[in-house]
N, CA, C and O of each residue as an XYZ file, in Angstrom:
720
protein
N     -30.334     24.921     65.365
C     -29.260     23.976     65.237
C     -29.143     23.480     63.798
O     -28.034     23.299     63.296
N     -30.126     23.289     63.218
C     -30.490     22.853     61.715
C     -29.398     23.886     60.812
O     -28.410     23.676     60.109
N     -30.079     24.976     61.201
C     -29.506     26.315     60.600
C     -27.662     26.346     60.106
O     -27.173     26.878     59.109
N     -26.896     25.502     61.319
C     -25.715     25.670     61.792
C     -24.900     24.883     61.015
O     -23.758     24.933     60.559
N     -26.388     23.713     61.003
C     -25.250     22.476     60.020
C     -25.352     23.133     58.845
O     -24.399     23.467     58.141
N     -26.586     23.337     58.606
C     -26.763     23.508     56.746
C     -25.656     24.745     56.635
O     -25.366     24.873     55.445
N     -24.977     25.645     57.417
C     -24.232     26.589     57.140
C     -22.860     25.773     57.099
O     -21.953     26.153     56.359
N     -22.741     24.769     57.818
C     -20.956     24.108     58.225
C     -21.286     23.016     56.472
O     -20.418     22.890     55.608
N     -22.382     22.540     56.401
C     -22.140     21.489     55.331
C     -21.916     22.267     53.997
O     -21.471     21.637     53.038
N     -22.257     23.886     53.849
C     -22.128     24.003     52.635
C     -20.460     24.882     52.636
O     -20.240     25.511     51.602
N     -19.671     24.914     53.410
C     -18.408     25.490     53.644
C     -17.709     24.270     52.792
O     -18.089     23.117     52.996
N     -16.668     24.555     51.821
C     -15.527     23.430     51.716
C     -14.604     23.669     52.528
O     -13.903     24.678     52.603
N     -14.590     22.810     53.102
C     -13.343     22.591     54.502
C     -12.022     22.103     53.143
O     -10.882     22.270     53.576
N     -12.066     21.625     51.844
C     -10.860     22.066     51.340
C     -10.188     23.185     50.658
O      -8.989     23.328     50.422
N     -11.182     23.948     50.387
C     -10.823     25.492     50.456
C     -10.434     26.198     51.643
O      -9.746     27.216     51.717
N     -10.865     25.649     52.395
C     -10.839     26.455     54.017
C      -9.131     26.140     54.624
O      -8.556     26.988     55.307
N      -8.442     24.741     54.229
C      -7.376     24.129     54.665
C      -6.409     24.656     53.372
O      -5.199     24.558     53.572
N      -6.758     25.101     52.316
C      -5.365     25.626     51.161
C      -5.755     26.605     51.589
O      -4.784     26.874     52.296
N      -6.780     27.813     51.818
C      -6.314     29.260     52.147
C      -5.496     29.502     53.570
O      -4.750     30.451     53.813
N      -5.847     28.338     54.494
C      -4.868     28.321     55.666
C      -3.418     27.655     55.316
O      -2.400     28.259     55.652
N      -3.343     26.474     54.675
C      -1.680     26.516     54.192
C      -1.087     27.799     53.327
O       0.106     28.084     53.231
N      -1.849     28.285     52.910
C      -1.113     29.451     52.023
C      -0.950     30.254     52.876
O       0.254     30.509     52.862
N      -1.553     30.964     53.817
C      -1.482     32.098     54.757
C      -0.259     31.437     55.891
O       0.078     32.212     56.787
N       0.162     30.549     55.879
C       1.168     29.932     56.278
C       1.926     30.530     55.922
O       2.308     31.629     56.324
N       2.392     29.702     54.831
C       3.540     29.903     53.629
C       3.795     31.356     53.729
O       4.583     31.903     54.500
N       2.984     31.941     52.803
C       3.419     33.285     52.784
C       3.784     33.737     53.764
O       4.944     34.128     53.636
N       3.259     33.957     55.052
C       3.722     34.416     56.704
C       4.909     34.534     56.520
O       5.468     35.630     56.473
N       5.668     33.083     56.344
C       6.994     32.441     56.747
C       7.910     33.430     55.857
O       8.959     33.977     56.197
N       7.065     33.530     54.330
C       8.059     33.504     53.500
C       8.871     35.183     53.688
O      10.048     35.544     53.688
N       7.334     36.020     53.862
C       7.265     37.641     54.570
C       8.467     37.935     56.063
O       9.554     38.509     56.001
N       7.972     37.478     56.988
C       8.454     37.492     57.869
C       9.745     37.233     57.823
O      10.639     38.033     58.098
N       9.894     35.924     57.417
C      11.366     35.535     56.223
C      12.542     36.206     56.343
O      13.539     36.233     57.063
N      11.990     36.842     55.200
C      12.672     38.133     54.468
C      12.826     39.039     55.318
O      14.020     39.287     55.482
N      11.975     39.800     56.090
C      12.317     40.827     57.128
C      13.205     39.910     58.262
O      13.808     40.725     58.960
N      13.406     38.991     58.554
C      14.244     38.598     59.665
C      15.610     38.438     58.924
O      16.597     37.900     59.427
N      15.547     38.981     57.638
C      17.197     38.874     57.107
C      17.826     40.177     56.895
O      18.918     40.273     56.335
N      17.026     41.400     57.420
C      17.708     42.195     58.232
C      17.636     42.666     59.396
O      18.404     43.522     59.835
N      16.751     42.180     59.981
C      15.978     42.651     61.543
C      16.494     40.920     62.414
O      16.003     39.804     62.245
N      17.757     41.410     63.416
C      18.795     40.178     63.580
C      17.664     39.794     64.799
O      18.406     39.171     65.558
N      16.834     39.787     65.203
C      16.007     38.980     65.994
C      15.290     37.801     65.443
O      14.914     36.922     66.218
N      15.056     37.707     64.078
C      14.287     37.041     63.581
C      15.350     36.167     62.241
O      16.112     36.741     61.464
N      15.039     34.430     62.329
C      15.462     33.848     61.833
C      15.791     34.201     60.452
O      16.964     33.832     60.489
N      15.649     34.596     59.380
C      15.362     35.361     58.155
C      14.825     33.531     56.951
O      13.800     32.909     56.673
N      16.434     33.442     56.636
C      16.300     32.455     56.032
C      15.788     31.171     56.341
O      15.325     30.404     55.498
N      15.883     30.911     57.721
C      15.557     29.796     58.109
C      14.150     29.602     57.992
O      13.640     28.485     57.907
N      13.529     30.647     57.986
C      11.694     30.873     58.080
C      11.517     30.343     56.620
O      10.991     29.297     56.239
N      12.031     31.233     55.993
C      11.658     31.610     54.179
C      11.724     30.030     53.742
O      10.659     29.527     53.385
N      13.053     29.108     53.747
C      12.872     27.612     53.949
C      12.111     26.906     54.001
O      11.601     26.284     53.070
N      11.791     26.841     55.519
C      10.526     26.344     56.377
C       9.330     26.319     55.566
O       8.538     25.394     55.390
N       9.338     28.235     54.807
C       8.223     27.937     54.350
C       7.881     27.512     53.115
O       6.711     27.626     52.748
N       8.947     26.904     52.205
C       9.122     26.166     51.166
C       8.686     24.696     51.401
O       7.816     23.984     50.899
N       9.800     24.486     52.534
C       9.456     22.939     53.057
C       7.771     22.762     53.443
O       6.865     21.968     53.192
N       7.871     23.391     53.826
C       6.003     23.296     54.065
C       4.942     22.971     53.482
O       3.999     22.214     53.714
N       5.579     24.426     51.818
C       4.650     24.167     50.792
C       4.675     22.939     49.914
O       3.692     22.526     49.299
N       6.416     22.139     49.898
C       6.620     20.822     49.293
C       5.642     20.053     50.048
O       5.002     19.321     49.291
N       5.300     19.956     51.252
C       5.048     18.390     52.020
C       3.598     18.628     52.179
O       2.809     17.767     51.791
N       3.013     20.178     52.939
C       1.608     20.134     52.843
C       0.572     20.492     51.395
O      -0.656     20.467     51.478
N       1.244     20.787     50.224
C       0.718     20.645     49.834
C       0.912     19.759     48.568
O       0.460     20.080     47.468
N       1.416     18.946     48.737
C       1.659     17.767     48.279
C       3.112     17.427     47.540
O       3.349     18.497     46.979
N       3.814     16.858     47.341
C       5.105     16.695     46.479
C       4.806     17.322     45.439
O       5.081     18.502     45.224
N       4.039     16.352     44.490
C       4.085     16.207     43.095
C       3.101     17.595     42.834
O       3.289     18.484     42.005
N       2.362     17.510     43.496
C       0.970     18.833     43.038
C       1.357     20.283     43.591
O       0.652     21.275     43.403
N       2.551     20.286     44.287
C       2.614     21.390     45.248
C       3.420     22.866     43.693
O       3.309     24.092     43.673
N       3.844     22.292     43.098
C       4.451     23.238     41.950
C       5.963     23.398     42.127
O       6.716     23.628     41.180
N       6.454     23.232     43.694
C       7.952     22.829     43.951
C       9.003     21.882     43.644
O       9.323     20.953     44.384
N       9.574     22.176     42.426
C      10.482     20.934     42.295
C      11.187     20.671     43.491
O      11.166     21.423     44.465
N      11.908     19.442     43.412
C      12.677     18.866     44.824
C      14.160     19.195     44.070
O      15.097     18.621     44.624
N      14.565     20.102     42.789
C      15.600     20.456     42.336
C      15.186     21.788     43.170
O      15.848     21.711     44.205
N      14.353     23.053     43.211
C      14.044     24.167     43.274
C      14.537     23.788     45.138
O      15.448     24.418     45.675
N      13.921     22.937     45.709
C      14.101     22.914     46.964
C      15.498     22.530     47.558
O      16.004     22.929     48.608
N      15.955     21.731     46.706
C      17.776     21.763     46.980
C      18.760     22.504     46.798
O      19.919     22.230     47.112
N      18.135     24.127     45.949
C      18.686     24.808     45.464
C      18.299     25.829     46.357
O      19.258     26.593     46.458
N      17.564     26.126     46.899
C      17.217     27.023     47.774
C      17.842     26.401     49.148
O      18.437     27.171     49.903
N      17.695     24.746     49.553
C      18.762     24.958     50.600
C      20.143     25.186     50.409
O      20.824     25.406     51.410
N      20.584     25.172     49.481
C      22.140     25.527     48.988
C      22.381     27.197     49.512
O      23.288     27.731     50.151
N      21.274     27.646     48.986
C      21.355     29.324     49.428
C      21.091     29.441     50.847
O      21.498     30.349     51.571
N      20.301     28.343     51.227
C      20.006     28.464     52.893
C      21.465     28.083     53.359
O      22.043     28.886     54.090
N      21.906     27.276     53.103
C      23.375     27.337     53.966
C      24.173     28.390     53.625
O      24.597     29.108     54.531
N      24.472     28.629     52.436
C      25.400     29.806     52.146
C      24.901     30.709     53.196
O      25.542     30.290     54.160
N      24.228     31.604     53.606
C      23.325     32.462     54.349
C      23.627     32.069     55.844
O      23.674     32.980     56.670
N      23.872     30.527     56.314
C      24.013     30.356     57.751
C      25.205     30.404     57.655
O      25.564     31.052     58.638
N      26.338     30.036     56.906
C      28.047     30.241     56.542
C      28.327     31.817     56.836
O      29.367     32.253     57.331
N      27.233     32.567     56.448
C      27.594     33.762     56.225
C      27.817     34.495     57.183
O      28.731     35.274     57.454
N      26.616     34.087     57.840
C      26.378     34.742     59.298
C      27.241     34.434     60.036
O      27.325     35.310     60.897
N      28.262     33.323     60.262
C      29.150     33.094     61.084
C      30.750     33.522     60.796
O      31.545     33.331     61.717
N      31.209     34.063     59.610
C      31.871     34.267     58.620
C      32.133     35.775     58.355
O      33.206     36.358     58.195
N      30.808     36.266     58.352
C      31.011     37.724     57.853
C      31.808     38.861     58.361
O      32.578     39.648     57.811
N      31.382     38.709     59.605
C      32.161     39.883     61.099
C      33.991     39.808     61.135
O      34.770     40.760     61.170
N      34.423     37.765     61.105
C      35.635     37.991     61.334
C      36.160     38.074     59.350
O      37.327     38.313     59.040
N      35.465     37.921     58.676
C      36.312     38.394     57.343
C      36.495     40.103     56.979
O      37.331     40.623     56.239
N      35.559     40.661     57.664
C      35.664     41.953     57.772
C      36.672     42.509     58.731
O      37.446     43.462     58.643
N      36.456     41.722     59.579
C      37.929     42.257     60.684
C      39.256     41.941     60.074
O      40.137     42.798     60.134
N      39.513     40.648     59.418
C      40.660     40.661     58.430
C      41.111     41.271     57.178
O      42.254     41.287     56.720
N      39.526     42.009     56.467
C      40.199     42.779     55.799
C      40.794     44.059     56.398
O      41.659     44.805     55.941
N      40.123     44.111     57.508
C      40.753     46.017     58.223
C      42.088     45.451     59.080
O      42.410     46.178     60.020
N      42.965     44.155     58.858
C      44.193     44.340     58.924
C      44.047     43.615     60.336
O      45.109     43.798     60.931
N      42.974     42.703     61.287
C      42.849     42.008     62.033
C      44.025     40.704     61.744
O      44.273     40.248     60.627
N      44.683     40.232     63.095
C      45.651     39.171     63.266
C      44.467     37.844     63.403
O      43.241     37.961     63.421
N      45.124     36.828     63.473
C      44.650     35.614     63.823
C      43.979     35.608     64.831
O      42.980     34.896     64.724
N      44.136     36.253     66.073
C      43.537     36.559     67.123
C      42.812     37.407     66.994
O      42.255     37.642     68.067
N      42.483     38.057     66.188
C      41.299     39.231     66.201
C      39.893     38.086     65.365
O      38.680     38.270     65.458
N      40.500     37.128     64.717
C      39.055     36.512     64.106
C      38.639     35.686     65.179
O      37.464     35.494     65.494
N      39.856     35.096     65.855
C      39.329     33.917     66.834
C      38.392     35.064     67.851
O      37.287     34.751     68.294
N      38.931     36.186     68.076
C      37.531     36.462     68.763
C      37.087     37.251     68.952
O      37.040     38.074     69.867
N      36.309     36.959     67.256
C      35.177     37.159     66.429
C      34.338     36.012     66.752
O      33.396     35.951     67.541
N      34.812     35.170     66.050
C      33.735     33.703     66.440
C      34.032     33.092     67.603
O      33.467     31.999     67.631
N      34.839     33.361     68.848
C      34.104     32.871     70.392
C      33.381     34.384     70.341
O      32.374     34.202     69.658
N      33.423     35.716     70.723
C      32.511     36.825     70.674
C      30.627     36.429     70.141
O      29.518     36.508     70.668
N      31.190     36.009     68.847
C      29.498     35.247     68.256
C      29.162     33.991     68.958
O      27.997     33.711     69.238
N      29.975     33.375     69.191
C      29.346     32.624     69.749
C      28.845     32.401     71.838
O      28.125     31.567     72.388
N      29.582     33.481     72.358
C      29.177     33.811     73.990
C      28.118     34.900     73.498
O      27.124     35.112     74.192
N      28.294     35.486     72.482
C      26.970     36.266     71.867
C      25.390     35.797     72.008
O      24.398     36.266     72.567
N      25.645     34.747     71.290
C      24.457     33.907     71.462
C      23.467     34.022     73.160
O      22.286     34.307     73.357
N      24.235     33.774     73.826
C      23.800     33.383     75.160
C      22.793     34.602     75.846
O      22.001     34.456     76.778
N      23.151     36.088     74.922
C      23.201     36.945     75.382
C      21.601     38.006     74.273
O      21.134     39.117     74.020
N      21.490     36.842     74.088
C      19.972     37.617     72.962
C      20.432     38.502     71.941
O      21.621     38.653     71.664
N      19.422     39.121     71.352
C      19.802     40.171     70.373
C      21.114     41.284     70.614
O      21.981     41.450     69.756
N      21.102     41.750     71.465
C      22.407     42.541     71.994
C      23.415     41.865     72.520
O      24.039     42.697     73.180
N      23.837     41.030     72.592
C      25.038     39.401     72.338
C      25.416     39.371     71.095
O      26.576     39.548     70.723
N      24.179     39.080     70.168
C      24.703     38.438     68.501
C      25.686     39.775     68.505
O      26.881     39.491     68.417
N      25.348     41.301     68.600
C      25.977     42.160     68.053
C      26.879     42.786     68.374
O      27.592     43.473     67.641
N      26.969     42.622     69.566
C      27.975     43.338     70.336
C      29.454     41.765     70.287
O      30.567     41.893     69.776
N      29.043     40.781     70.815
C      29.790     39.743     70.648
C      30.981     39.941     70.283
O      32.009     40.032     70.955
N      30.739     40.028     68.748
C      31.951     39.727     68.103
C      32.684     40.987     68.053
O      33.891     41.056     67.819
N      31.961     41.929     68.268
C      32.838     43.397     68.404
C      34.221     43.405     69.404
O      35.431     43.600     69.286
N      33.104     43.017     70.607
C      34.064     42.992     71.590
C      35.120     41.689     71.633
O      36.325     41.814     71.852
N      34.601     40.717     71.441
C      35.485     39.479     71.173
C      36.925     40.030     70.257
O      38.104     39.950     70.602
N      36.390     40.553     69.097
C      37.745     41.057     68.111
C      38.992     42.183     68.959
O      40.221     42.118     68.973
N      37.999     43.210     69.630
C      38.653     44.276     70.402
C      39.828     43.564     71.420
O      41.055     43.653     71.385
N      38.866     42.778     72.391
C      39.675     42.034     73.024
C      40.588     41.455     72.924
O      41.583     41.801     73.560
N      40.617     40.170     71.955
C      41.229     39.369     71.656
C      42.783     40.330     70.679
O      43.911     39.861     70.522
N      42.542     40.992     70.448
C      43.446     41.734     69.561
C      44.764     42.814     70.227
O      45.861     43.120     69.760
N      43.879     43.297     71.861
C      44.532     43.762     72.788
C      45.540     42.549     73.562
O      46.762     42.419     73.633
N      44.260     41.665     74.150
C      44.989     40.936     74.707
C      46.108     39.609     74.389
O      46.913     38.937     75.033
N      45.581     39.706     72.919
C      46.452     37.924     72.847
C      47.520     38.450     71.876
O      48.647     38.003     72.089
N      47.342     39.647     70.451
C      48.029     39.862     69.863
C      48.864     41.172     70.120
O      49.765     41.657     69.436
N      48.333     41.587     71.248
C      49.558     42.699     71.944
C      49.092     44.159     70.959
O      49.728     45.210     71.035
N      48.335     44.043     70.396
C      48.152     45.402     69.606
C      48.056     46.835     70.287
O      47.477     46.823     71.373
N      48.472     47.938     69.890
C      47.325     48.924     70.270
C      46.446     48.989     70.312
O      45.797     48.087     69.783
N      45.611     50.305     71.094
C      44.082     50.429     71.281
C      43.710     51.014     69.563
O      42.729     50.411     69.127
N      43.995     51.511     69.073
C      44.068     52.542     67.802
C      44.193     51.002     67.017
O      43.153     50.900     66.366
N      44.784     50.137     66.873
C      44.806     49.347     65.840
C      43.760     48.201     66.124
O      43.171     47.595     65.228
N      43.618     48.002     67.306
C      42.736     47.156     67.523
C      41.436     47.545     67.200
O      40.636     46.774     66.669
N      41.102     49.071     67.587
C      39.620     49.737     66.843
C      39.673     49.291     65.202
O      38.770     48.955     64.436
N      41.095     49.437     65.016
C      40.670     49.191     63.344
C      39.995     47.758     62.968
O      39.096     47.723     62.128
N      40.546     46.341     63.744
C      40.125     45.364     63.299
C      38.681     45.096     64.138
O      38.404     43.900     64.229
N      37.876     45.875     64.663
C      37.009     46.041     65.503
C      35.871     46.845     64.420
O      34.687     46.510     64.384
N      36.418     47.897     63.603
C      35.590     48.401     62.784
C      35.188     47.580     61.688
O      34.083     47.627     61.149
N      36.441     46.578     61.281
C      36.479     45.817     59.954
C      35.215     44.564     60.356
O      34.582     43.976     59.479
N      35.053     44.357     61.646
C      33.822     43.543     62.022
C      32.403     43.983     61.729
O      31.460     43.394     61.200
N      32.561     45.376     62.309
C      31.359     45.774     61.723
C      30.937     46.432     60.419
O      29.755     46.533     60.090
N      31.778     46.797     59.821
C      31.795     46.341     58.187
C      31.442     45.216     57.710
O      30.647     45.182     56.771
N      31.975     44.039     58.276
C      31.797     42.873     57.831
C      30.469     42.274     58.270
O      30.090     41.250     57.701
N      29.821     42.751     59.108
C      28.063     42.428     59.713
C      27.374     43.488     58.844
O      26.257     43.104     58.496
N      27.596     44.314     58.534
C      26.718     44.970     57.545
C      26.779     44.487     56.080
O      25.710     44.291     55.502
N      28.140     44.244     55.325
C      28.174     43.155     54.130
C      27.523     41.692     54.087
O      26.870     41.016     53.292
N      28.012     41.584     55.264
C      26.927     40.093     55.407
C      25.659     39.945     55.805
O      25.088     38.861     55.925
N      25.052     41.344     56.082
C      23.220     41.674     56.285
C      22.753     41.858     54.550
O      21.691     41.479     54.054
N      23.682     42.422     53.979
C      23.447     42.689     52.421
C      23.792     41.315     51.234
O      23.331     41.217     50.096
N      24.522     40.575     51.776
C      24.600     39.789     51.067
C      23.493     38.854     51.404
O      23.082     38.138     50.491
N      22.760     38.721     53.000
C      21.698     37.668     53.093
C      20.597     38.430     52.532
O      19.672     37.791     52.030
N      20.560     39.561     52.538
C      19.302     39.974     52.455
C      19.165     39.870     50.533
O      18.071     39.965     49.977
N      20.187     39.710     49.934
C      20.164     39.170     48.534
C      20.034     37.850     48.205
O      19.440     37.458     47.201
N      20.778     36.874     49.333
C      20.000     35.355     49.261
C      18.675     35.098     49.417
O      17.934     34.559     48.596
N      18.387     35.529     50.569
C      16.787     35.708     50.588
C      16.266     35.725     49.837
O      15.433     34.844     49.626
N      16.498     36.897     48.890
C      15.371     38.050     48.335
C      15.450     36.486     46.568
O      14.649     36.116     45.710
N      16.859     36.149     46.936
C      16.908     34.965     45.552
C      16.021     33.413     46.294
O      15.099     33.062     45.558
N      16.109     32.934     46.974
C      15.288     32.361     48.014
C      13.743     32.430     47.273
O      13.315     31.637     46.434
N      13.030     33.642     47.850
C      11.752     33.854     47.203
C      11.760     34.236     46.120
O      10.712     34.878     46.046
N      12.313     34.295     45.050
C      11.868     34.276     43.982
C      12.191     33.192     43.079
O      11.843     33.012     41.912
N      13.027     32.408     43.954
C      12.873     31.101     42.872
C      12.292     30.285     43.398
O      12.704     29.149     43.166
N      11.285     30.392     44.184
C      10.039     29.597     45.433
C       8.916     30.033     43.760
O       8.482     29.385     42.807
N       8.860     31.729     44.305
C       7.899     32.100     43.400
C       7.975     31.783     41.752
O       6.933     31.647     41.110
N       9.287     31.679     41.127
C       9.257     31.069     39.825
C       9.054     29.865     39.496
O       8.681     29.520     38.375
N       9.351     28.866     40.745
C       9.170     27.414     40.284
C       7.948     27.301     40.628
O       7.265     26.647     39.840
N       7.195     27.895     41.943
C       5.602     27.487     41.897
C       4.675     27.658     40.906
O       3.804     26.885     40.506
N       5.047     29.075     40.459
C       4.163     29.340     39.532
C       4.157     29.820     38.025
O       3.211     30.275     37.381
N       5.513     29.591     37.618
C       5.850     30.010     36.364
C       6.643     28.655     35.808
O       6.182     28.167     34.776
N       7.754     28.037     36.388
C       8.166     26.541     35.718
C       7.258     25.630     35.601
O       6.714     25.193     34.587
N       7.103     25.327     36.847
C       6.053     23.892     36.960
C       4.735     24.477     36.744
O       3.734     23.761     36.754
């Protein structure tokens, strides 16, 4: 029993608690990034999180995060949640989608939701298809077109988050360890 303490008393339990906040952080920041093209996983919202994390657990002032670096990264965090809701029906309007082909785009994303990973994506497809047959009287042939312009527009807007992100962590990583 002797043995056990003298092994626990010579451990720093504050080394032991920053290599576990860091293995945090990073997790978030990794995982992050892959959930900003893999649509199951939050992307940006993680990468954030794991900013916010590193501001509060490891201290304000000592953590290396300005609270400018962290307002600037949520700026990109919203741009990124704008995007995601945004992207599908601006793509359907550039392929020549009516008013009714965006409206449903975003009810599509949003009964999407309800519906897990194969909801988010299919959603707005079909929402645009639909809505384009039924409310704006289109053809089937024209309605595919503002149906394709959706999914154009979910692949521009996987590329444009996956460039917020990717700006996300590296101005995490420049202000931790190269500004401050």
């Amino acid at each position: 029993m002797t043995i056990l303490a003298g092994i626990m008393d010579s451990l720093d339990t504050e080394l032991i608690l920053t290599s576990l906040k860091w293995t945090v952080i990073i997790a978030l920041l990794v995982v992050g990034f892959l959930g900003t093209f893999l649509p199951i996983l939050p992307g940006t919202t993680l990468i954030y999180l794991g900013a916010l994390l590193h501001y509060f657990l490891m201290g304000m002032e000592s953590s290396g995060l300005a609270w400018q670096g962290l307002v600037f990264m949520g700026v990109l965090y919203v741009l990124s949640l704008i995007l995601d809701w945004v992207s599908g029906a601006l793509g359907a309007k550039w392929f020549g989608s009516s008013k009714w082909g965006i409206i449903g785009a975003i009810v599509g994303g949003i009964v999407g939701i309800f519906f897990s990973l194969p909801g988010l994506i299919i959603g707005p497809i079909v929402g645009v298809f639909l809505f384009e047959v039924l409310f704006a009287k289109k053809e089937v042939k024209e309605a595919s077109n503002s149906t394709i312009g959706t999914v154009v527009g979910g692949i521009a807007g996987i590329i444009v988050r996956v460039v917020l992100a990717f700006g996300m962590i590296a101005w995490f990583i420049g202000d931790v360890f190269f500004i401050n």
